[in-house]
N, C-alpha and C positions, 0 to 999 in steps of 0.2 A: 859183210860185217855182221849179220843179224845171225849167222853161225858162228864167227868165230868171238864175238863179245863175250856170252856165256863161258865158253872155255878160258878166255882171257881172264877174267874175272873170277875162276874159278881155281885157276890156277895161281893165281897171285895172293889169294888168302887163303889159299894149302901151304904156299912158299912163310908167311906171314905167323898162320898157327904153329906152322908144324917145322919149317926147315931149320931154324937158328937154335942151339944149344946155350945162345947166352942170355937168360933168363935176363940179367941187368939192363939187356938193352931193349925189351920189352916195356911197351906204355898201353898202359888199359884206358879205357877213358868209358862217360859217360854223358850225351846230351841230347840236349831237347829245344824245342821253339817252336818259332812260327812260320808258316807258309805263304807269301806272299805269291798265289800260283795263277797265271792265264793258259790261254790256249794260242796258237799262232798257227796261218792257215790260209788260201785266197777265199776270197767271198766269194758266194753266189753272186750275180749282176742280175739286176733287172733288164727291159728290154734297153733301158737307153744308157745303159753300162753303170747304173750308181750300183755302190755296194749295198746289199740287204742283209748283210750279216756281221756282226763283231764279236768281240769275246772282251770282258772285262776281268777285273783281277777277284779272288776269290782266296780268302783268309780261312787255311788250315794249320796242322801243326805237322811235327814229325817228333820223334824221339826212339835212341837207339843205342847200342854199343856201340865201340870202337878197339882195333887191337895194332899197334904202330911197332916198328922198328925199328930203330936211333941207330945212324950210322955213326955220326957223332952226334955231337953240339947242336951242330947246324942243319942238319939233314937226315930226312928220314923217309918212309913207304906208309900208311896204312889206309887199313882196311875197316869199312862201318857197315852195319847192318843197320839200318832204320824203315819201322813201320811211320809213312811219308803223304799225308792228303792232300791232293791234289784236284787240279779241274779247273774251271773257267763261270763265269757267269754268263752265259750264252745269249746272246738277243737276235732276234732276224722281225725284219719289217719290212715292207712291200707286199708288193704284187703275188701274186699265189694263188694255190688251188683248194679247194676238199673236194675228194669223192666219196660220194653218200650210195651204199651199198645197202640190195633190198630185195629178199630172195633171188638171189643170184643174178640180179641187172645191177648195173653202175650207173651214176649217172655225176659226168662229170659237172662242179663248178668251180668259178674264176671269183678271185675277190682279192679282197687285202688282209692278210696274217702278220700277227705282230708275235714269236714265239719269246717268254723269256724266262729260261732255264738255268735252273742255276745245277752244276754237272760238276758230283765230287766224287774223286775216282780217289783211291786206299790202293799205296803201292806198298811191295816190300823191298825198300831199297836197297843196294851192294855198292856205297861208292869205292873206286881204289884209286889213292890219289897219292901223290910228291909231296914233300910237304920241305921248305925253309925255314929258319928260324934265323931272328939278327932283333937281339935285345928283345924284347918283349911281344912284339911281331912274330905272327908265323904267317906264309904267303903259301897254298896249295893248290893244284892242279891236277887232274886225272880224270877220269872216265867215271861213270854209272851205269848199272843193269838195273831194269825194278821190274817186279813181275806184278800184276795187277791180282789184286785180289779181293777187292770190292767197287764195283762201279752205279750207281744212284744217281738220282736227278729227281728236281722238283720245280714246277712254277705254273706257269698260264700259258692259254694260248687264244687270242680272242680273233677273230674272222668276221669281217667286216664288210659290205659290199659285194655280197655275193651274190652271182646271176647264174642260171644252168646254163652250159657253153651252147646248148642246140635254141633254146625255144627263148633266153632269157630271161625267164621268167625270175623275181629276186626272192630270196630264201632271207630268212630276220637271221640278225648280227645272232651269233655264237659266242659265249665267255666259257671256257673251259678249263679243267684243271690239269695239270700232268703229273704221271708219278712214276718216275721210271727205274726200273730194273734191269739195266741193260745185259745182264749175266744170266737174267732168268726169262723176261717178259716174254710170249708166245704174240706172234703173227694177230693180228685185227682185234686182239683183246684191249680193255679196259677194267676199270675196279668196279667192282662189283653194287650195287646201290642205289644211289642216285643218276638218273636217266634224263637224259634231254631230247624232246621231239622239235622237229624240223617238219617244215612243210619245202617238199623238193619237188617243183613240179605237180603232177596229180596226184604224187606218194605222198603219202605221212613216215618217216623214217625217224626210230627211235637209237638213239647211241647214248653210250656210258657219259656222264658229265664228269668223267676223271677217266683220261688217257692214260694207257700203258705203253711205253717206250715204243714198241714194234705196232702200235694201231693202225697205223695204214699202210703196212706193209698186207699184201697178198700170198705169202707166201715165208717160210725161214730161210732169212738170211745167215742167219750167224748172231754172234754178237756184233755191237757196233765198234767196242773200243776193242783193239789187238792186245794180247795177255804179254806181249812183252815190250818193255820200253827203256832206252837207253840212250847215251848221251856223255856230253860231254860236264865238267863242273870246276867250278873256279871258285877262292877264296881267299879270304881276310880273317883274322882273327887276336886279337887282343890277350895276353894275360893280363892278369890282375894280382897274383900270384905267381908259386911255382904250381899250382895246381889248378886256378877255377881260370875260367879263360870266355868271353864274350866271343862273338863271330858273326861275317855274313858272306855268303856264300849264294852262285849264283849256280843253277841247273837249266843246262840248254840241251835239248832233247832234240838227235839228230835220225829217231824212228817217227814213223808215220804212224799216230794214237786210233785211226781208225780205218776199219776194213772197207775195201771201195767197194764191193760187194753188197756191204749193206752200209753205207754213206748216202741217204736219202735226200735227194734233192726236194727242198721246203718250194721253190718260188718256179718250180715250171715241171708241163709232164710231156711225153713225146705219143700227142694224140690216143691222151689218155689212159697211157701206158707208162707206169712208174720212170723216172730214171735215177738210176744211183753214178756217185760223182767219183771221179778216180783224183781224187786232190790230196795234197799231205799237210794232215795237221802235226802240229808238235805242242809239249810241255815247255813252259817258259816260267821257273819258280825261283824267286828268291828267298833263301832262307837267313832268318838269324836266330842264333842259336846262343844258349848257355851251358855249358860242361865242366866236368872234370878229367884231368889224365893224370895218370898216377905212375 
């Protein structure tokens, strides 16, 4: 499906612009609203199986064209381009790690991390959908492609109870900020500035007090979220007219949002050696929308 979507999609608003000669039965349209967007996905688990991670809802917008083909009255095809924000309000709490790096020794510690991000991703949407009509109702169905084209993140991330895994020795509570870039940020970086010293052990180790998305990665993974996302979409919509029309519309995202590659596991390491998670997130957005079709 992740090959043949693009073609699908591509093919059916070549059919949409380009194939019909009857200009009459062409509908233009224009609309916009709001994002009602989560993330959906299995948790991480602690050791005694609770969940340490959720995704809460996260208010964007979208707005776009539209180009339809009236079979008749009642039924019709079309095709929408919408710039569509997305993303999740991410939190993770529990059990966890940092590793505090210092001239090339590590040293791992155990504590409690409370992560809470808030993660807005900017797609370019392509829904192609069915569309019925019965009295002032229109009821629609069909598929979406979106290609990612900005992804951002911002929040805290505070470490609490933290011991060195060898000697136990305890390191003071951590409050830190995040600012992630997840399209650009480089491997164990942070922003530039403001610094926080840690007492680890016999070291003194000094890190950025504003994390970059890939900080404690050792190495390029990639980006975290995949450039292409797609899915399935269902809808409602109201005239109020023969022209302006309310709506809401649900998008269910049947691509996995991020690379297991670099999917960084928060709440455990495998003897203190990273692990990343091979799990599948998706997009879960309800929109509602106000437009015109003409």
């Amino acid at each position: 499906m992740k090959t043949l979507s693009p073609c699908f999609f591509g093919v059916l608003l070549a059919v949409l612009f380009l194939a019909t000669p009857a200009q009459a039965q062409l509908r233009y349209g224009f609309k916009t609203g709001l994002n009602f967007a989560s993330m959906n996905g299995p948790s991480e688990l602690s050791g005694s199986g609770a969940e340490l991670e959720s995704w809460g809802t996260i208010t964007g917008f979208h707005i776009g064209l539209s180009l339809g083909y009236k079979f008749n009255d009642y039924v019709g095809v079309r095709g929408e381009i919408l710039y569509s924000k997305k993303g999740a309000k991410y939190t993770f709490d529990g059990p966890s790690y940092r590793i505090f790096r210092l001239d090339g020794v590590s040293t791992l510690t155990t504590g409690n991390s409370r992560y809470l991000i808030n993660i807005n991703n900017a797609y370019l949407d392509i829904p192609v959908v069915a569309y019925g009509r019965w009295k002032d109702f229109e009821l629609s169905a069909g598929m979406y492609a979106g290609l990612l084209v900005q992804s951002i993140g911002d929040g805290s991330l505070t470490y609490t109870n933290g011991r060195t895994s060898v000697l136990q020795n305890p390191i003071a509570d951590l409050e830190l900020f995040l600012d992630h870039n997840y399209r650009k940020d480089e491997p164990g970086r942070g922003i530039e500035g403001q610094t926080e010293v840690v007492q680890v052990d016999a070291k003194t180790v000094e890190l950025p007090k504003t994390l970059g998305a890939y900080y404690d990665y050792t190495e390029d993974k990639g980006n975290l979220y995949n450039p292409l996302d797609y899915g399935l979409v269902a809808g409602l919509s109201y005239f109020m007219s023969r022209s302006l029309f309310i709506g809401v519309r649900l998008q269910y995202g049947l691509a996995d949002l991020t690379k297991n590659a670099a999917d960084l596991s928060k709440g455990s390491t495998d003897n203190g050696n990273l692990i990343y998670r091979n799990d599948k997130d998706r997009n879960v957005v309800i929109q509602a929308s106000v437009g015109f079709s003409f």
